[in-house]
ZALOLUM-156367 format. One record per residue (C-alpha): residue number from 0; residue in three letters; x negated, y, z negated. Coordinates in nm, 4 decimals, padded with zeros to 6 digits, always signed. Each point is the difference from the previous one (the first is absolute). Layout:
! residues N
   num   residu         px         py         pz
   NUM      ALA          X          Y          Z
...
! end
This chain:
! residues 215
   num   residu         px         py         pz
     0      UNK   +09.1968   -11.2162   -24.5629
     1      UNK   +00.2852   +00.2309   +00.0085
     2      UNK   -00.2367   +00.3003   +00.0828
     3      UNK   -00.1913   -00.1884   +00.2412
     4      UNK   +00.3398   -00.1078   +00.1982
     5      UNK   +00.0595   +00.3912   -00.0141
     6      UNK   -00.3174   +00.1109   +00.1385
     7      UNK   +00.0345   -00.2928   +00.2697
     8      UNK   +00.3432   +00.1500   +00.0915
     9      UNK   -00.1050   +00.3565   -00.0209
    10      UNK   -00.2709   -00.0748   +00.2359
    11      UNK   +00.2435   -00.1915   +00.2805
    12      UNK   +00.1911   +00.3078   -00.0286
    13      UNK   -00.2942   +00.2466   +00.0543
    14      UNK   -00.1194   -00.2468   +00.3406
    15      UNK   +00.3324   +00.0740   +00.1103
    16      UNK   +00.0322   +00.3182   -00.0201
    17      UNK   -00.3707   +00.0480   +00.1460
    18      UNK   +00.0972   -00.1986   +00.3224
    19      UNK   +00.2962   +00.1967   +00.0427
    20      UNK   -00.1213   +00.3740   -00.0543
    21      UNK   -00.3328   -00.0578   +00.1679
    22      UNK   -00.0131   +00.2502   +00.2763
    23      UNK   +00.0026   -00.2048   +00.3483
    24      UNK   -00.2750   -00.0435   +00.2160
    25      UNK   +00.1440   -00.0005   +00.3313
    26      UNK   +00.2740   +00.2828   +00.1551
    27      UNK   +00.3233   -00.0917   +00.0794
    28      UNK   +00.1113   +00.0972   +00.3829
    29      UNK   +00.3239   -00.0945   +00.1953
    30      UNK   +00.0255   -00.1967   +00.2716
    31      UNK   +00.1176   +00.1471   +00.3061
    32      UNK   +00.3529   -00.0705   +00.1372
    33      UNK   +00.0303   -00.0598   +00.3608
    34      UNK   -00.1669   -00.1444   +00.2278
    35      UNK   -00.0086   -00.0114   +00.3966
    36      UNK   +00.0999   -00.2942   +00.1782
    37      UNK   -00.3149   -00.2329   +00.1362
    38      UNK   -00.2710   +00.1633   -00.2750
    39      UNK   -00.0888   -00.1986   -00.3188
    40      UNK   +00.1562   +00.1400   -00.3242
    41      UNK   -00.2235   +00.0623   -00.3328
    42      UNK   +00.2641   -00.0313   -00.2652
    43      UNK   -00.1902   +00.1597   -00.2700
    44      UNK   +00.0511   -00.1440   -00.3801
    45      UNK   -00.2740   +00.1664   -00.2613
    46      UNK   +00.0397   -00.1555   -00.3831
    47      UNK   -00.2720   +00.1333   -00.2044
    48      UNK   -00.1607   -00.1975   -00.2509
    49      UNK   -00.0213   +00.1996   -00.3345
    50      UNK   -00.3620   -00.1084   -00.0938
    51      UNK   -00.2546   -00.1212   +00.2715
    52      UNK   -00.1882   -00.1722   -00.2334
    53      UNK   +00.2491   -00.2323   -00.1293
    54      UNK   +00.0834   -00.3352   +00.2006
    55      UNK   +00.3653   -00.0685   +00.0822
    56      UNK   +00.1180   -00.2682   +00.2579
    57      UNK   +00.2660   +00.1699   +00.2499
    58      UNK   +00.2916   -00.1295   +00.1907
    59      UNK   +00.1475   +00.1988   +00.2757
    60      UNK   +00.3304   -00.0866   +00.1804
    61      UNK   +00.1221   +00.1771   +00.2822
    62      UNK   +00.3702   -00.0254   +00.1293
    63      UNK   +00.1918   +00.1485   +00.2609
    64      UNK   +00.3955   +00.0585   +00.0728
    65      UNK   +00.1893   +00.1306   +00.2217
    66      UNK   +00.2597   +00.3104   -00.0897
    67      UNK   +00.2594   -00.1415   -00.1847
    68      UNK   -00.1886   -00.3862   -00.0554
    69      UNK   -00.1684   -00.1764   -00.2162
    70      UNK   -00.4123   -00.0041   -00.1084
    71      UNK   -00.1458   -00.2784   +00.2455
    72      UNK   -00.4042   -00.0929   -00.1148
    73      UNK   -00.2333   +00.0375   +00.2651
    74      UNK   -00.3062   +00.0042   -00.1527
    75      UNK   -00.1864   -00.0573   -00.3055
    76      UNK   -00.3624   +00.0450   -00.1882
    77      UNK   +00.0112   -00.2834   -00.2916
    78      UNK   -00.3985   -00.0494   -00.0209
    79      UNK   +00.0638   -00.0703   +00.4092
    80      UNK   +00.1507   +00.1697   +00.2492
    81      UNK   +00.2816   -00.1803   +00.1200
    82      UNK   +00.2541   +00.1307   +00.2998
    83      UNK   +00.3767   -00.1786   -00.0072
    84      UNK   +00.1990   -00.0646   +00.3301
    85      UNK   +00.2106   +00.2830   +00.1016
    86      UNK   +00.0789   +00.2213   +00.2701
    87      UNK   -00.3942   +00.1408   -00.0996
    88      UNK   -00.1512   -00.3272   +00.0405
    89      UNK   -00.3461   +00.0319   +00.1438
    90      UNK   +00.0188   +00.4237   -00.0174
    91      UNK   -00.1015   +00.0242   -00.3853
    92      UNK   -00.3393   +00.1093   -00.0829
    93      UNK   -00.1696   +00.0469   -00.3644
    94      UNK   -00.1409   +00.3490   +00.0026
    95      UNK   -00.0696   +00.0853   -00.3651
    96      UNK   -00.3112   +00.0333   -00.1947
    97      UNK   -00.2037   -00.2293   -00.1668
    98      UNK   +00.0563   +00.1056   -00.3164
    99      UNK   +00.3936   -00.0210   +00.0492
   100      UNK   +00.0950   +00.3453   -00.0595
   101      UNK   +00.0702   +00.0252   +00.3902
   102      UNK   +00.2464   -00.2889   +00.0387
   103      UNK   +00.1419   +00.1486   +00.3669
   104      UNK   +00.0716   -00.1970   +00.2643
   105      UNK   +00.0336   +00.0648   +00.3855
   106      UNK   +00.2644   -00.0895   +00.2407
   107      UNK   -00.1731   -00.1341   +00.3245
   108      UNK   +00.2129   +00.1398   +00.3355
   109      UNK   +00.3043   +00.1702   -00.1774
   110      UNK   +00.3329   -00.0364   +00.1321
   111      UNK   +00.2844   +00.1702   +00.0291
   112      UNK   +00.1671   -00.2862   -00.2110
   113      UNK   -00.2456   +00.0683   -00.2864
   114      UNK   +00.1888   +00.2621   -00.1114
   115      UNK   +00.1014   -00.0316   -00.3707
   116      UNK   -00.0788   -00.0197   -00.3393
   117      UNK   -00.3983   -00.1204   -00.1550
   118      UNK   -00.0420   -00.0577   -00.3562
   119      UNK   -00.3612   -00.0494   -00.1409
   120      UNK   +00.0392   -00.1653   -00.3474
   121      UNK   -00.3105   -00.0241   -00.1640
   122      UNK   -00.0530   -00.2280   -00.3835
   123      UNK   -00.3505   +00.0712   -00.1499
   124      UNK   -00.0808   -00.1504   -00.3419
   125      UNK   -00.2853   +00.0949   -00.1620
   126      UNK   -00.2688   -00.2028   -00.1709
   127      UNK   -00.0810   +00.0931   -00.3831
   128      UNK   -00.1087   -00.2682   -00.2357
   129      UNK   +00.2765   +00.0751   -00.2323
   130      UNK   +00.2816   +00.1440   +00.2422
   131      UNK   +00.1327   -00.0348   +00.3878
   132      UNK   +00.2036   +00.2870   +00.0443
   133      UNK   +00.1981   -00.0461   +00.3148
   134      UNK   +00.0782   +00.2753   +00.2698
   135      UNK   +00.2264   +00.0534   +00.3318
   136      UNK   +00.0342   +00.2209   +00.2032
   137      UNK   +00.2713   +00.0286   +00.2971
   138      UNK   -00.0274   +00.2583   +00.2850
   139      UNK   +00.2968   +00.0454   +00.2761
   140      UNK   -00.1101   +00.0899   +00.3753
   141      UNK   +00.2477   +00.0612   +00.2067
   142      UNK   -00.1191   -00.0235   +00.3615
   143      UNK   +00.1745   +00.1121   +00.3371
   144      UNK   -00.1667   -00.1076   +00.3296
   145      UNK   +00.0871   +00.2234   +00.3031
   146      UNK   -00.0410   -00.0865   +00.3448
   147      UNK   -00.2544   +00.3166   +00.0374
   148      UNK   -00.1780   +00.2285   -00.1648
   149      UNK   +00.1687   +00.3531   -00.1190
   150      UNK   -00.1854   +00.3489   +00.0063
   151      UNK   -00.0823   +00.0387   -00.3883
   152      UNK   +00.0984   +00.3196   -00.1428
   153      UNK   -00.3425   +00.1234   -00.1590
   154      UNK   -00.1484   -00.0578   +00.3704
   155      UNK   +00.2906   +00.1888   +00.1559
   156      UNK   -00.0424   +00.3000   -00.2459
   157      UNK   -00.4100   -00.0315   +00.0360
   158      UNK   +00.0457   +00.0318   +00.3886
   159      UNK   +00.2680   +00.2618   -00.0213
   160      UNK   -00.2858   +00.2142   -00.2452
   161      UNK   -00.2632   -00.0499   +00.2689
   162      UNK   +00.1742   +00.1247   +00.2547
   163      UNK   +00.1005   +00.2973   -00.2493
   164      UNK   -00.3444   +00.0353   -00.0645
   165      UNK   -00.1238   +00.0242   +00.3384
   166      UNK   +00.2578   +00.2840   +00.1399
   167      UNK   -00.1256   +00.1962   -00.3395
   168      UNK   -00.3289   -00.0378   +00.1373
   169      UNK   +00.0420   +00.0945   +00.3587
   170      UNK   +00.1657   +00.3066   -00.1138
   171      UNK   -00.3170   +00.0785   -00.2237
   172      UNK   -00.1809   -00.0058   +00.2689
   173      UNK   +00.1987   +00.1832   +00.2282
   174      UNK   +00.0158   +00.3109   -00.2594
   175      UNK   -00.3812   -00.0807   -00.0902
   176      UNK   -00.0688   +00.0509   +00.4011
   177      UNK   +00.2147   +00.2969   +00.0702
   178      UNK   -00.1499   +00.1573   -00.3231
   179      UNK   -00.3222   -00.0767   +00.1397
   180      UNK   +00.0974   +00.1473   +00.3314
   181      UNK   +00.1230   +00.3707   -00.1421
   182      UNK   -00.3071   +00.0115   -00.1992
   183      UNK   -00.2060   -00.0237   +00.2717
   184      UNK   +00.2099   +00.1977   +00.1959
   185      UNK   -00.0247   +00.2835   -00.2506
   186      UNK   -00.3973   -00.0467   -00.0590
   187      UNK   -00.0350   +00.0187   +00.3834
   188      UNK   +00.2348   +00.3570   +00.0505
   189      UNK   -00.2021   +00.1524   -00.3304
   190      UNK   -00.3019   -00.0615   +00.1978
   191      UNK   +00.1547   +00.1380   +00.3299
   192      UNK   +00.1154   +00.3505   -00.1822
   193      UNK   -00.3382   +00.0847   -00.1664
   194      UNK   -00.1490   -00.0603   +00.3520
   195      UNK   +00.2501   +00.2246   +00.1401
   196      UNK   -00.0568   +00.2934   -00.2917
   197      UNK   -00.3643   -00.1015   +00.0797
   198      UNK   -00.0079   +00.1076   +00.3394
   199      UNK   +00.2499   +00.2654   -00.0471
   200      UNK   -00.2708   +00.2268   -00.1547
   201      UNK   -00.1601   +00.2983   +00.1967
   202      UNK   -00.3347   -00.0111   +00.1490
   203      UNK   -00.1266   +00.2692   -00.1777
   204      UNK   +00.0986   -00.1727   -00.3456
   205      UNK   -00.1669   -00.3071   +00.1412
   206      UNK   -00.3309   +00.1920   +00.0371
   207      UNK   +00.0239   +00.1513   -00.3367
   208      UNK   +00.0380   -00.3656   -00.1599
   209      UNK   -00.3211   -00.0993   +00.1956
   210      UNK   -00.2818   +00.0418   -00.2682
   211      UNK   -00.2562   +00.2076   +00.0805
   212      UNK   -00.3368   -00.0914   +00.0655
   213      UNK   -00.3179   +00.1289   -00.1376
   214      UNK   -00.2875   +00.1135   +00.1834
! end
């Protein structure tokens, strides 16, 4: 008995460890952080699951707050999607995945007073016959809402590069063209001064170039 409680331990262990080391089968991205007044809002929350294969029943809990308040819930996945009355009331869409790794939600008509802090808590306990490990997860979005849009920097430096790019290639082709032009230029005098040592030869040197017939 003793070994077999052993081996039963040594095995709940092993599980464990398995579920926790497992390489993931989804990646990871951020959500993005502001948002322009009047567009709807993806606030992005990816919790991998460690094995696909294995079933585990998920809860995910989303709260907001204000700088300097407290976590308010306004919305929750508990087998059902539920919304809670707040200030988001009617502006809360699911957008994950079916198989709950994407757990985001979007904010319908952002306003400027959605400005704030998200949290995406997500609980996922996983179903072994011998062992439900339990996991959460938390991720912190911090989201700004501005009235417009702002010039990002990458397309700033991209535009400022094409503009680069095109003076460098007028300027090729300016020195390509005047290149052009000399050579010509040249080709066409070389051809004008053997004409001119052409016809610059006497008469009588003419005749003796002619090639003599036979009779």
């Amino acid at each position: 008995m003793a070994a077999l409680a052993t081996g039963f331990c040594v095995s709940s262990v092993l599980l464990v460890i398995w579920v926790g080391v497992c390489s993931p089968v989804c990646v990871e991205v951020p959500s993005e952080t502001e948002a322009v007044q009047g567009t709807h809002m993806k606030l992005l929350c990816i919790s991998c699951m460690k094995r696909e294969e294995v079933s585990a029943s998920t809860v995910v809990e989303w709260f907001y707050k204000t700088e300097g308040g407290k976590d308010e819930l306004i919305y929750e996945y508990r087998k059902v999607h539920h919304e809670f009355p707040s200030r988001f009331s009617g502006r809360l869409q699911w957008n994950g995945s079916k198989d709950m790794q994407d757990v985001s939600i979007t904010v319908l008509n952002v306003t400027l007073n959605d400005s704030g802090i998200y949290t995406c808590n997500v609980t996922r306990e996983f179903d072994f016959e011998i062992h439900h490990p339990l996991f959460t997860s938390s991720r912190l979005i911090h989201l700004t809402v501005v009235e417009e849009a702002g010039e990002d920097f990458t397309s700033v430096i991209s535009e400022i590069m094409m503009y680069i790019l095109l003076v460098f290639l007028t300027l090729w082709l300016l020195i390509e063209m005047v290149y052009c032009y000399r050579k010509v230029s040249k080709a066409e005098e070389t051809v004008q001064e053997n004409a001119t040592d052409y016809l610059a030869i006497p008469s009588e040197n003419k005749e003796n170039c002619s090639v003599p017939v036979e009779e």
